[in-house]
N, C-alpha and C positions, 0 to 999 in steps of 0.2 A: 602639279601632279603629272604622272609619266602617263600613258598610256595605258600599261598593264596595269597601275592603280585607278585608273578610271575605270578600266572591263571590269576590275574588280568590285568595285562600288556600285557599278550595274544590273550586278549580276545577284544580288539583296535579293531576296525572296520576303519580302516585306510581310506580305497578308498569308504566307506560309507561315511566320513567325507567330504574327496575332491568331493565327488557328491554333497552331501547335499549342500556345500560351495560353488560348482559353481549355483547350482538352488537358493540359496539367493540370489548373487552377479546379477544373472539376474534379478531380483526383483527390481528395482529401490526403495529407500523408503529414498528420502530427501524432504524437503521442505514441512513439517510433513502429507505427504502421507507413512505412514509407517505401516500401517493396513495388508494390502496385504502381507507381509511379514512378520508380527507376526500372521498372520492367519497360516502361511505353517508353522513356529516355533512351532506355539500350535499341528497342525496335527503331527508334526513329533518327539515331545517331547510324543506324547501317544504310536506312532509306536514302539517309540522305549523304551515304558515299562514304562516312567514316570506317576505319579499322575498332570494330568495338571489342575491350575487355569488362565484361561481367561475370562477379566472382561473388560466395555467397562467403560475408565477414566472418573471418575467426573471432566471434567477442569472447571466447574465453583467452584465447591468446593478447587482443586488444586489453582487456580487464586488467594483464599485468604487466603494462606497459606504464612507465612513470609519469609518460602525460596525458594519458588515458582519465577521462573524469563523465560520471553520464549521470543526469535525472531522471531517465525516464530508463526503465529496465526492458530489455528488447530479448525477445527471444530469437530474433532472425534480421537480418541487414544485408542488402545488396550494394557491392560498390559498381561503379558503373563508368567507363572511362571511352572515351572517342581519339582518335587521336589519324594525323596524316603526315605526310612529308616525311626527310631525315631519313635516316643519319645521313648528315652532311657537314658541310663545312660552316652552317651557321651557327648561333646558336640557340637552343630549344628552348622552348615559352612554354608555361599551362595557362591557362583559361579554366577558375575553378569557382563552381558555384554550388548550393546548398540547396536540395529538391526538399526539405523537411522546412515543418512553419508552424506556428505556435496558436492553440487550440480558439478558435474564433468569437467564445463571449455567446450573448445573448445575440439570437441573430435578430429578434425584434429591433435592436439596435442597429442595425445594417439595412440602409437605402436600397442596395442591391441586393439580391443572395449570394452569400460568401463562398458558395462552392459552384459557379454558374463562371465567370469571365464575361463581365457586363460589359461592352463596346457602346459609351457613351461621352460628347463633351471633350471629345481629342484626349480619353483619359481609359484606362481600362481596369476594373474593380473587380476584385475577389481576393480570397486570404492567399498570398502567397503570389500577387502582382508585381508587388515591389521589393521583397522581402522573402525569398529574391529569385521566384520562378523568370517573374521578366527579365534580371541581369543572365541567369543561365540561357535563356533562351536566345539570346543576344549572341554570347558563346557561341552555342551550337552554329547561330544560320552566319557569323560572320566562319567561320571553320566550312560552312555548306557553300556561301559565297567564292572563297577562294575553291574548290573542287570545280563550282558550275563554270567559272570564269577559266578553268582549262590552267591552274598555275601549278609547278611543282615548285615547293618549296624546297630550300637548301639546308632547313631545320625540320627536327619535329614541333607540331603543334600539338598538343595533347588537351582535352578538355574533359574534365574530371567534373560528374555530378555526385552530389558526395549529400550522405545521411548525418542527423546527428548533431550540426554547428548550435542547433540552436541549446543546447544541452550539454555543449563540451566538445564538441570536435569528430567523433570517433569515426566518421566517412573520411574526413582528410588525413587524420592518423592513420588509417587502413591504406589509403593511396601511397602514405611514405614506405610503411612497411613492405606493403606489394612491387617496390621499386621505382614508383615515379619520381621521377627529377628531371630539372629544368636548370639553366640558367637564370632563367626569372619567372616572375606568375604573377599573372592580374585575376583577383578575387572578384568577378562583379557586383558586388553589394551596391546598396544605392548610398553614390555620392555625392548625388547632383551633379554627375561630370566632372567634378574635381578629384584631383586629382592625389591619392592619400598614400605617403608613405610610413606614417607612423598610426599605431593604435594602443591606446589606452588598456590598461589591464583591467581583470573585474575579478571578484572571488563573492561567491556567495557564504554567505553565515547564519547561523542559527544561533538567537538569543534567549535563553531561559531566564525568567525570575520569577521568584519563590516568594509566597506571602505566608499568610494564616490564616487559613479559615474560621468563621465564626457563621453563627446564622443572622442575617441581613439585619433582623430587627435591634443588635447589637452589634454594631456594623462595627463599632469603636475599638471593639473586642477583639477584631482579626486586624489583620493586615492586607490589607487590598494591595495584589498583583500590580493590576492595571495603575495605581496611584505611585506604585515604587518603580511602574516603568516609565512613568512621567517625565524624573527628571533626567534618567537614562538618555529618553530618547533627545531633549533639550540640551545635553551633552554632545550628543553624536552630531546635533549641528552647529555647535562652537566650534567641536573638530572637525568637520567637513569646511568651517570656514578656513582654520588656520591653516588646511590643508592645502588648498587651494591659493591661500595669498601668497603663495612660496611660486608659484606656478608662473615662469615669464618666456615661459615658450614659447616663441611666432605661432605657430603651427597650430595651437590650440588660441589664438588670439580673441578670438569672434566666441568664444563657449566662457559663459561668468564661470560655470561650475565644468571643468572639465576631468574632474575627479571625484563626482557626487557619491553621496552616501544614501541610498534611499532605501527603505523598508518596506517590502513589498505585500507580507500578510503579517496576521496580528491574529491571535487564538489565545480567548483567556477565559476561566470560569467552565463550570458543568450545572451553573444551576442558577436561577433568577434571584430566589432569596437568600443566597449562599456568598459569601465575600469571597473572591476570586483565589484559591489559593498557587495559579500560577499561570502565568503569562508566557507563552513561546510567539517570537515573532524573526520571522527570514528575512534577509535583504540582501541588498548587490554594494559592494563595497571597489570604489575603482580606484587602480592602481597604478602610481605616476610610473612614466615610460626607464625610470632612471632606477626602478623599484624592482628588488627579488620580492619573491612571494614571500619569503618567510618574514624578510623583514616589514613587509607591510601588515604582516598578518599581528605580529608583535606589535606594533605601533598600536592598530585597533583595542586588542587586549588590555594596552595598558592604560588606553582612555578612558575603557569601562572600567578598571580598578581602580582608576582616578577618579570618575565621577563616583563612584559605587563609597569609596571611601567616606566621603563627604556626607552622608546619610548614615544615622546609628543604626538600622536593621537590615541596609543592604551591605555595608560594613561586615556584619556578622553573618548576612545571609549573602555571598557574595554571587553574581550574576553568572550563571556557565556561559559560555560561545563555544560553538560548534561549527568547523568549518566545510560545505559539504555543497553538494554538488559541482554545477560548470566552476572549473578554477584558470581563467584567461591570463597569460602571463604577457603583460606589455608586446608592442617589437615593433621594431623602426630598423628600415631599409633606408640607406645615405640618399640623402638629397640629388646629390650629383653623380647617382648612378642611372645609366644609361637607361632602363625601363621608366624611369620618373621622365628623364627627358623625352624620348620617343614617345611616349601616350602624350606629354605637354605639346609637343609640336607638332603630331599627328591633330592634337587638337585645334591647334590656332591653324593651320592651314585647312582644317575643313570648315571652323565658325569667323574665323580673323583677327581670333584675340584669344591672348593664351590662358588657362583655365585656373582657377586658383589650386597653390599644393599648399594641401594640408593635414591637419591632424585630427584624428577622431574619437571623442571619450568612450566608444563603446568597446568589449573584446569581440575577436571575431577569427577565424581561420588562418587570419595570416599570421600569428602565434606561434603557430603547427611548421608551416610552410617556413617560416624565420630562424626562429630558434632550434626546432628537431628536424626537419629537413636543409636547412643553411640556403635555403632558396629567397636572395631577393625578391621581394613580392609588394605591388601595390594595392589597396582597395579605388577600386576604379566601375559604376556603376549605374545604371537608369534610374531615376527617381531621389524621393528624400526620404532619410529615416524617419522624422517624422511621422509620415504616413504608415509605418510599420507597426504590427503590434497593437491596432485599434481597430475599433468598425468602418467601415467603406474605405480600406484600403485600397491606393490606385496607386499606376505609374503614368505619367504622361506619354503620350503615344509618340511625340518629336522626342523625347528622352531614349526611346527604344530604338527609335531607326538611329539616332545621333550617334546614342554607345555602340551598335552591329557595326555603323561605319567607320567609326575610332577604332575599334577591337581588330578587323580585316586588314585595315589599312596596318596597323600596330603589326602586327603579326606576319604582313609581306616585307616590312622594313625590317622587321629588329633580324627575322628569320632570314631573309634573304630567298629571295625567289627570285625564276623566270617561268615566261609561257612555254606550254609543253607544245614538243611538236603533233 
């Protein structure tokens, strides 16, 4: 490394990070109350020397946008964006990450308290650690790093906290519409420092079936719901398998199921002695990289008319699906485009060994960033998903400084800088 890349790596505000990250993590901001915590992102992105744009979202203009999809209904959204350097002769990067997190469960179930930022075990705990306050934060202080270290860059670097991902997008769909773009964009979601060019698609669905009621003590009499969704659901994973055996991607190598089918709630019956006369159950349906949405949506459909067939009263009484809320469309950025390489060799010169690229079954923003904005983009991140999405949520505290120093360093290379006088 040069010189100006070492001032830069110095110049980390480490335990500025871990503050800032436990006062988000207390901030609650799911169930799109997420205002309150793009308010202290926009304060803290001027503290700390950025040019900040916060603007309060048009969701009714967003609503009719074609890739607009939301579960949680909001009556108010903040987008919230930082940005330094540029226009110049490099080319401009975003840095974008998601300040909203999904609702915390039983917190008896949580070792730590989920709205606290517990500093313990070289690991740091609360909803919204990993998943992905910590990768924004990372953002911000390696964008705070190059200011303190006196660099101007020859690009913009723009870093967009954005509302929404976890339900559809509509923070980073509001960044496109608002005018950002890049040459490329690193999503910090947790990766475990590997390095993701491609992501998996997901569409959620609603499954209805219809039985007959009877009362329980002639139970012979109705048609039990729950008994006709049995073998439904005992279908959905023959086809979840044969889905998956087609799948000989590198990229997804390490993942058995990298196109799972999983049913996430299940609601049947209004009465104990009563034969269930109908079963609705939701789930996430994920969607190979190679895949439009209609057509994967079709496939589903006709696997439930295929199993549904096979049974004389689901046959006649045949199953609805309904397709509804987040609808994630695959996207895969080229292997041998210049952002995949610059984050991989930004990395083996800071660890010594280059970091795995790969592919990941979840959807996620870079969807938006790919397909509707045409921005090369990688998922690049602190932590493991894993840890997402469950009780005592953490990120490792060497994951946090590792990605601020990957992210900085990335960012004075691809953009092109020097020291200011």
């Amino acid at each position: 490394m040069n010189s100006l890349e070492k001032q830069v790596l110095d110049a980390i505000d480490f335990e500025g990070l871990l503050s800032f990250l436990q006062r988000l993590i207390a901030i609650p901001s799911c169930d799109g109350r997420e205002s309150a915590a793009q308010e202290a992102v926009a304060h803290h992105m001027e503290a700390c020397g950025l040019e900040v744009d916060a603007w309060a979202l048009d969701l009714e203009e967003l609503q009719r946008h074609s890739a607009c999809f939301q579960e949680v209904q909001r009556e108010h959204g903040l987008g919230v964006v930082g940005s330094l350097g540029g226009p110049g002769s490099g080319p401009d990067l975003i840095f974008n990450g998601h300040i909203d997190v999904v609702p915390t469960g039983d917190p008896g179930n949580w070792s730590h308290p989920p709205w606290q930022g517990t500093l313990t075990s070289n690991r740091l705990y609360g909803r919204g650690a990993v998943d992905m306050k910590g990768g924004l934060c990372c953002g911000i202080y390696a964008a705070k790093a190059l200011l303190d270290a006196g660099v101007g860059l020859d690009a913009k670097l723009i870093v967009e906290s954005v509302i929404g991902e976890e339900d559809g997008g509509v923070g980073t769909l509001a960044t496109l519409l608002r005018g950002y773009r890049a040459d490329a964009a690193i999503i910090m979601e947790p990766t475990q420092l590997a390095v993701i060019p491609a992501q998996a698609g997901a569409l959620n669905f609603r499954l209805t079936v219809n039985g007959l009621s009877a009362h329980g003590c002639v139970r012979d009499e109705g048609v039990s719901a729950i008994e006709k969704f049995q073998p439904i659901f005992a279908g959905l994973r023959s086809f979840e398998q044969r889905r998956n055996a087609n799948c000989s991607d590198p990229l997804f190598a390490r993942y058995a199921l990298p196109y799972p089918i999983s049913i996430g709630t299940v609601m049947a019956g209004d009465w104990a002695s009563t034969v269930p006369e109908r079963l609705v159950c939701e789930g996430r349906y994920g969607v190979q990289l190679s895949e439009d949405l209609d057509s994967a949506r079709r496939q589903l459909e006709a696997a439930v008319a295929q199993i549904a067939s096979e049974d004389p009263w689901l046959a006649d009484n045949p199953p609805d699906i309904e397709w509804w809320g987040g609808q994630f469309a695959p996207a895969v950025t080229p292997r041998d485009h210049a952002i995949v390489e610059d984050v991989a060799t930004v990395m083996q010169d800071l660890t010594g060994k280059k970091p795995p690229v790969e592919g990941v079954p979840y959807g996620a923003d870079m969807r938006l960033l790919v397909n509707e904005g045409g921005i090369p983009t990688i998922l690049f991140g602190p932590g493991d998903v894993r840890q997402s999405h469950r009780p005592d949520e953490f990120v490792p505290l060497d994951d946090l400084l590792l990605a601020t120093r990957a992210l900085a360093l990335t960012a004075l290379r691809y953009c092109g800088a020097s020291q200011k006088e």
